[in-house]
C-alpha positions as CSV (number, residue, x, y, z in Angstrom):
1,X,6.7,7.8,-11.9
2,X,6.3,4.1,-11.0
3,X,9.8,3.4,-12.1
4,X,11.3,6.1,-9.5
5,X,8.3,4.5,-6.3
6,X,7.8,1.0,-5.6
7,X,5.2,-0.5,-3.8
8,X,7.9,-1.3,-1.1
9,X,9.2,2.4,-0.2
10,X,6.4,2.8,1.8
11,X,8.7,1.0,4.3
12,X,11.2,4.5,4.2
13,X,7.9,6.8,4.6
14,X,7.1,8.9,7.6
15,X,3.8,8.2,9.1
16,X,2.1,11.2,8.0
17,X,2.7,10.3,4.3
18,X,1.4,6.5,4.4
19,X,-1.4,7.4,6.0
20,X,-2.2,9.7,3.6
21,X,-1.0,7.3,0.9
22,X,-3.4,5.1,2.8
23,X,-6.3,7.3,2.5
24,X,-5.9,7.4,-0.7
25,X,-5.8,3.3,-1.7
26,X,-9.1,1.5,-1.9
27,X,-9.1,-1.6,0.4
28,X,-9.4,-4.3,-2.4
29,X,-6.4,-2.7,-4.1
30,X,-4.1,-1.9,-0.4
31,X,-5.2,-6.2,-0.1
32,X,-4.4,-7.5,-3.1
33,X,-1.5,-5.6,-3.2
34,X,-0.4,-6.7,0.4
35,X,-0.7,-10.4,-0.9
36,X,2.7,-11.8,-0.3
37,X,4.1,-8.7,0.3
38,X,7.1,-9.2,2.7
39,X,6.7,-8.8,6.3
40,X,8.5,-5.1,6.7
41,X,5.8,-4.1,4.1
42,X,2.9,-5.1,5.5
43,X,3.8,-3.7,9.3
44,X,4.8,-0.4,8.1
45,X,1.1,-0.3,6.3
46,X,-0.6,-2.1,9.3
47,X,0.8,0.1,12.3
48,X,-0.8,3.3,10.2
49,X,-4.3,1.5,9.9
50,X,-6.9,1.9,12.2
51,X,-7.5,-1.6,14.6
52,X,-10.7,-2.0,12.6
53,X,-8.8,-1.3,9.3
54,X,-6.0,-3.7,9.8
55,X,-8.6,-6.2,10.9
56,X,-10.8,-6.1,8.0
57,X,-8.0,-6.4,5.4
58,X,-6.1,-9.1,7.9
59,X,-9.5,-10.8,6.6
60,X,-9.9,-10.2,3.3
61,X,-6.3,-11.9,3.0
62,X,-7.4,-14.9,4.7
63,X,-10.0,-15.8,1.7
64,X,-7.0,-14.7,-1.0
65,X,-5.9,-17.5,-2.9
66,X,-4.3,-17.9,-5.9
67,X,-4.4,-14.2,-6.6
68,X,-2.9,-13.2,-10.2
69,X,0.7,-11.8,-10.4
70,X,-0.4,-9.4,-13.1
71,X,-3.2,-8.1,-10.7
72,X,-0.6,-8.1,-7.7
73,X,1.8,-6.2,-9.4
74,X,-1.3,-3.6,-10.9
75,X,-2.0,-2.9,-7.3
76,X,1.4,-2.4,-6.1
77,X,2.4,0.3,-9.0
78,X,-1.1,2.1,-8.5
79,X,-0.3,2.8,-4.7
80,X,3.4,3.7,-5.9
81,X,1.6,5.9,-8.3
82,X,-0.1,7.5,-5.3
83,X,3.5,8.1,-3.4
84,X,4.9,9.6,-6.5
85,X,1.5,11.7,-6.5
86,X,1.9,12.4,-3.1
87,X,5.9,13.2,-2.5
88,X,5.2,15.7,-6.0
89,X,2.8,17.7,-3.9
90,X,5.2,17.9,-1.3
91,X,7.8,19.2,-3.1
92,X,5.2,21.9,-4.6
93,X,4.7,23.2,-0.9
């Protein structure tokens, strides 16, 4: 399912499916995956976070440095998993 979602279609979501795509993601994972993620990406994830939300993680990317590609790209496929998971349940309704 990875291969069919990417990390960066949640940029074509509606609202009501990243924020449940959101719900879903643990904040270490939605951060490291948001490391160096381009600008479209991380504005379609930050408008559906809560101020406090989008706060905390703007934070926790502040202290990332030198984060792995490897655990980048881990992140990114497990919250393309989650759309996959997510758009399959919608097609079940």
């Amino acid at each position: 399912l990875t291969r069919i979602y990417r990390f960066d279609d949640i940029t074509s979501l509606g609202k009501s499916v990243v924020q449940r795509v959101l719900g879903e993601v643990d904040s270490t994972n939605l951060t490291t995956a948001l490391f160096g993620a381009p600008e479209n990406v991380k504005e379609a994830i930050f408008v559906n976070l809560s101020k406090r939300a989008r706060q905390t993680i703007e934070e926790e990317m502040q202290f990332m440095t030198n984060v792995a590609e490897s655990r980048i790209r881990q992140a990114r496929d497990s919250i393309a998993e989650i759309i996959a998971k997510i758009d399959m349940e919608g097609e079940q309704e």
